[in-house]
Structure formats: structure tokens, C-alpha cells
LUMZA-608744 format. One record per residue (C-alpha): residue in one letter; z, y, x; residue number from 1. Coordinates in steps of 0.05 Angstrom, whole numbers, padded with zeros to 5 digits, always signed. Layout:
# residues N
<'A' <Z Y X> NUM>
...
This chain:
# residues 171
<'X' <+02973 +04496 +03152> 1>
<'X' <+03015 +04530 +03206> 2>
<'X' <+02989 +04575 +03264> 3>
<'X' <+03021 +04586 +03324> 4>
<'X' <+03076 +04639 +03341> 5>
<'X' <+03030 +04689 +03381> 6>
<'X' <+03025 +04714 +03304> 7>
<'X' <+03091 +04741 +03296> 8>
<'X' <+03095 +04823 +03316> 9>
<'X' <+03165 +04805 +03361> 10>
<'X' <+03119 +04760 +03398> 11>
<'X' <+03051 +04800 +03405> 12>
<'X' <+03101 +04861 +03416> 13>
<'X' <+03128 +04824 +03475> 14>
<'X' <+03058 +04793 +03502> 15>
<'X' <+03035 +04868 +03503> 16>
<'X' <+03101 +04895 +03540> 17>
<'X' <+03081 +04843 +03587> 18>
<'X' <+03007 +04863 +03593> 19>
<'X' <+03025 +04927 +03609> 20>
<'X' <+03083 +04907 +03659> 21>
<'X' <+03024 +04869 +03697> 22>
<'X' <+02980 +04922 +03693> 23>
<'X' <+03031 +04987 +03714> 24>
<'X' <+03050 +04921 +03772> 25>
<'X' <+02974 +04913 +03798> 26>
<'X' <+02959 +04980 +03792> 27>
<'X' <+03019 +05003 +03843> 28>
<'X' <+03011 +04927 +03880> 29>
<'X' <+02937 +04956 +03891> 30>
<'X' <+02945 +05028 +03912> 31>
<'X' <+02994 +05012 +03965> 32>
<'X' <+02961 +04952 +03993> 33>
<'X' <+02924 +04943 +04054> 34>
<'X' <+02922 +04866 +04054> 35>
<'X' <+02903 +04863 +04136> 36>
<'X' <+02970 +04845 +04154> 37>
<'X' <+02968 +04775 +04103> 38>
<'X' <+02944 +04704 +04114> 39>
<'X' <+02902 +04678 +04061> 40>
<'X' <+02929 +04623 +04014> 41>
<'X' <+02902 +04551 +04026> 42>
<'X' <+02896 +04497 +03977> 43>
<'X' <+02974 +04481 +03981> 44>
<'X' <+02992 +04541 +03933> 45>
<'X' <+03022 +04533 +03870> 46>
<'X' <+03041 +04577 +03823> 47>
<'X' <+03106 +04575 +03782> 48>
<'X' <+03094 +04529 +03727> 49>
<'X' <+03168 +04548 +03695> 50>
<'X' <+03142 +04627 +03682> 51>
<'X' <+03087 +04594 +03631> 52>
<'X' <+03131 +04554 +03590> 53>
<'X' <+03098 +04548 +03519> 54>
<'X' <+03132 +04560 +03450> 55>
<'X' <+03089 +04526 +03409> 56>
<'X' <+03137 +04533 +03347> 57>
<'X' <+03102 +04532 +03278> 58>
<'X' <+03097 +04597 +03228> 59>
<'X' <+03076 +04589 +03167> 60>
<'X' <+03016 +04631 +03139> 61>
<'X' <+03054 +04662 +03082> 62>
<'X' <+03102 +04693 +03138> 63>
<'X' <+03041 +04724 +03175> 64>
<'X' <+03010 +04740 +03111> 65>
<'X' <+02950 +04717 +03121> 66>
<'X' <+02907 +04706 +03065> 67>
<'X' <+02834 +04693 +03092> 68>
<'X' <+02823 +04633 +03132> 69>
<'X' <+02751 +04645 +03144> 70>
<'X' <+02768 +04721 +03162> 71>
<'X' <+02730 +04741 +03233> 72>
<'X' <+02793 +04778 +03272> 73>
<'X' <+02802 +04797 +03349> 74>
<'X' <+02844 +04757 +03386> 75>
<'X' <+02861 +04746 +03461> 76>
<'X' <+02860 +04685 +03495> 77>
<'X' <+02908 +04684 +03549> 78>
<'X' <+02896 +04625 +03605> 79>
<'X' <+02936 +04594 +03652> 80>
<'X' <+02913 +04609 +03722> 81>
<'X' <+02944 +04672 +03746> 82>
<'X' <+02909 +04733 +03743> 83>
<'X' <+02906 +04772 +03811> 84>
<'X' <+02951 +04816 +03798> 85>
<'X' <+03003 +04765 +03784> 86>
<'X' <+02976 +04717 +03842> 87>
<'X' <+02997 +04780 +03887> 88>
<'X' <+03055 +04797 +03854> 89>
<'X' <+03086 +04726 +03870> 90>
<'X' <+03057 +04719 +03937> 91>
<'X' <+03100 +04779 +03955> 92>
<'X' <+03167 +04751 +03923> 93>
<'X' <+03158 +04691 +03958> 94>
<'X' <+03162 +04729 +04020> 95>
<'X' <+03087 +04717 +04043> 96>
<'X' <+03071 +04788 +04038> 97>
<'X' <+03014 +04816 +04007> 98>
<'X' <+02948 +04771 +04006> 99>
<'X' <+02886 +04790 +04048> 100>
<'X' <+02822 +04815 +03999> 101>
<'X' <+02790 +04747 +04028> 102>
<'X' <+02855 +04709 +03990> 103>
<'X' <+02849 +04751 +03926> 104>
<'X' <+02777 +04740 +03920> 105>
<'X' <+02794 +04682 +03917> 106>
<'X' <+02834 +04675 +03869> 107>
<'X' <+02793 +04717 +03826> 108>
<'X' <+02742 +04658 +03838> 109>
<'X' <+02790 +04615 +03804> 110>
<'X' <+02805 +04654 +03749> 111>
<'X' <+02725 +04665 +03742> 112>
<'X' <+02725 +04586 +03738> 113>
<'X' <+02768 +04581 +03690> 114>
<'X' <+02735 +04626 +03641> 115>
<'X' <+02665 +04596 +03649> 116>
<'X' <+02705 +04523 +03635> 117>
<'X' <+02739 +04556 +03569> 118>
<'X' <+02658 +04588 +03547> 119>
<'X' <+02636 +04516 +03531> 120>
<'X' <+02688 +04505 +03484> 121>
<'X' <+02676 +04574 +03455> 122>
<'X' <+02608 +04561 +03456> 123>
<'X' <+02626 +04490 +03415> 124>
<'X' <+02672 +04528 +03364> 125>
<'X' <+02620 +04580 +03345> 126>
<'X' <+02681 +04639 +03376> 127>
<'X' <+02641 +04700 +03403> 128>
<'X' <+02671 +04726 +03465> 129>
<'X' <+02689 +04802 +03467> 130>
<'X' <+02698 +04808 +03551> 131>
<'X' <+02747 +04779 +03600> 132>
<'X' <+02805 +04796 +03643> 133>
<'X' <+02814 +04772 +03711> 134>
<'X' <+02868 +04825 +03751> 135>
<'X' <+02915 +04848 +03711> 136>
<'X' <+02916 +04780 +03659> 137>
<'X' <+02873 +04727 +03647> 138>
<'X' <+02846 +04715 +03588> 139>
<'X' <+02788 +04732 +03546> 140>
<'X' <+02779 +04768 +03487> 141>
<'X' <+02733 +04736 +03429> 142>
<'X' <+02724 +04749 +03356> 143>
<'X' <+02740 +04676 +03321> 144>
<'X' <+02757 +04660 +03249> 145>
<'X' <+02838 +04664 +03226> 146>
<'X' <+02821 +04583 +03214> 147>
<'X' <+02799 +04570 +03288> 148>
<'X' <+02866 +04590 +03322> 149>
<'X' <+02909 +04533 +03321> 150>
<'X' <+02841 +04488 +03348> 151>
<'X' <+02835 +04553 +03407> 152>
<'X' <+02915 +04544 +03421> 153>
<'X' <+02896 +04479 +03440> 154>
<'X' <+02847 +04483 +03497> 155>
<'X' <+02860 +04461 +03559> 156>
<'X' <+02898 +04520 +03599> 157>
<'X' <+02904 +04567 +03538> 158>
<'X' <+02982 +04588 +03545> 159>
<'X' <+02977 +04635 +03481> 160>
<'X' <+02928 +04659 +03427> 161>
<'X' <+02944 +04730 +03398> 162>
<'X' <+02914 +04782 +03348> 163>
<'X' <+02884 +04850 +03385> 164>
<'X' <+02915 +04907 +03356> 165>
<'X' <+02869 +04967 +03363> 166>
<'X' <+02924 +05034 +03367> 167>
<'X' <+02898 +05107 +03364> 168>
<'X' <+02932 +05167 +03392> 169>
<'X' <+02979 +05198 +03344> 170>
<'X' <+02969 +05271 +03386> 171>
């Protein structure tokens, strides 16, 4: 049996750098913005599929040393539709400005859609969910079984499935 890369440390090292990217991003996006001087977005925008390319490469379990299959870790479930931090973040490289709060409520609506879509699959898989993101990334975070990953992976509009990695101050 093979899991998917997310369970390598270069990757989960690099899906965290990119966490907290979006996060420093939407913080300074937010405390700057005034959003009165953008139009909403209408049904006609698309995101850029090419920034969510997957690698769905195989590891094996020896190589993540895993030795538990029914073993009950954290992970996080990252989804497809872009968080509003992103969703602002690429509004303004495309030149459209910031979006107006009506246009990222909105777009936290879809995000919110997405996650209820992904709970009756959860639901299905027996996966207790944790708590959700919706600004800075969207995903949700669940507690699942090491043997459930590759069958999570494979929703529809999961991009990556990762272990969470709980740190404590060294000071």
C-alpha cells in the first residue's frame, strides 16, 4: 500500500511555508483594505487551475515509517476552492483591485459549500472533523485513521491530505 506524498516532511514543510505565506498575505491584504472602491465578482470568475496542480506520486509506508494503519492521527484536508485570502490575493494581481466585503462573502459562501459537500463523505468514512478554514486556506482539519488517507486524497476537490504537526515554543 502506498499513501500519497503530503507524507513526506519536504512536502508538509512546504504546504506549511505556504500556509503561513497565505496567512502573513491575508492578514496585510486585510488590514489595508477598504474594499469600497471594488466591483464584486460575477459568476464568470475563475480561478487559476495551473497553481493547484496535483502530485499524486506514490511513497511507500516504510519511507514514512508508518507502522499502524488503524492509528487515529490529525491531518488537514486542503480543498480546492480558494480560500478568501487567496480569492483576494488574485483578484488584485489580475488587476481588478481589491474585492468589495459583498464579493468576499461571497466567496466565503463557496468555500462554506464546499466543506458542507466534503462532511458527507466524512460523515460516510467514519473521519471526525477537528474545525475548518475558510480565509487564510481551505481545508478542514479531522482526526482519521493512517488507513483512510489515500480513500480522503481522493474526494472530489481534495488537492492534498497532510499530517498536523503540533510545535511548542522552544523559549
Amino acid at each position: 500500500m502506498t499513501l500519497p506524498p503530503a507524507l513526506s516532511s519536504r512536502r508538509l514543510r512546504r504546504q506549511l511555508l505556504a500556509a503561513a505565506s497565505a496567512l502573513t498575505l491575508g492578514a496585510s491584504v486585510f488590514a489595508v483594505s477598504t474594499g469600497a472602491h471594488a466591483e464584486p465578482v460575477g459568476p464568470d470568475w475563475t480561478y487559476d487551475q495551473d497553481r493547484l496542480a496535483l502530485d499524486r506520486s506514490d511513497i511507500s509506508l516504510d519511507e514514512a515509517g508508518i507502522t499502524d494503519l488503524t492509528e487515529e492521527i490529525d491531518l488537514f484536508i486542503r480543498l480546492d476552492e480558494p480560500a478568501v485570502t487567496e480569492f483576494v490575493a488574485d483578484q488584485v494581481q489580475r488587476g481588478r483591485g481589491e474585492p468589495s466585503a459583498r464579493a468576499r462573502r461571497a466567496q466565503a459562501e463557496r468555500v462554506s459549500r464546499q466543506h458542507d459537500a466534503i462532511r458527507g463523505h466524512l460523515d460516510r468514512l467514519g473521519v471526525q472533523e477537528q474545525s475548518d478554514l475558510r480565509v487564510a486556506v481551505n481545508g478542514l482539519r479531522v482526526r482519521a485513521q493512517v488507513q483512510d488517507i489515500p480513500e480522503l486524497a481522493d474526494l472530489p476537490g481534495v488537492v492534498s491530505v497532510a499530517p498536523v504537526t503540533l510545535h511548542e515554543p522552544a523559549n
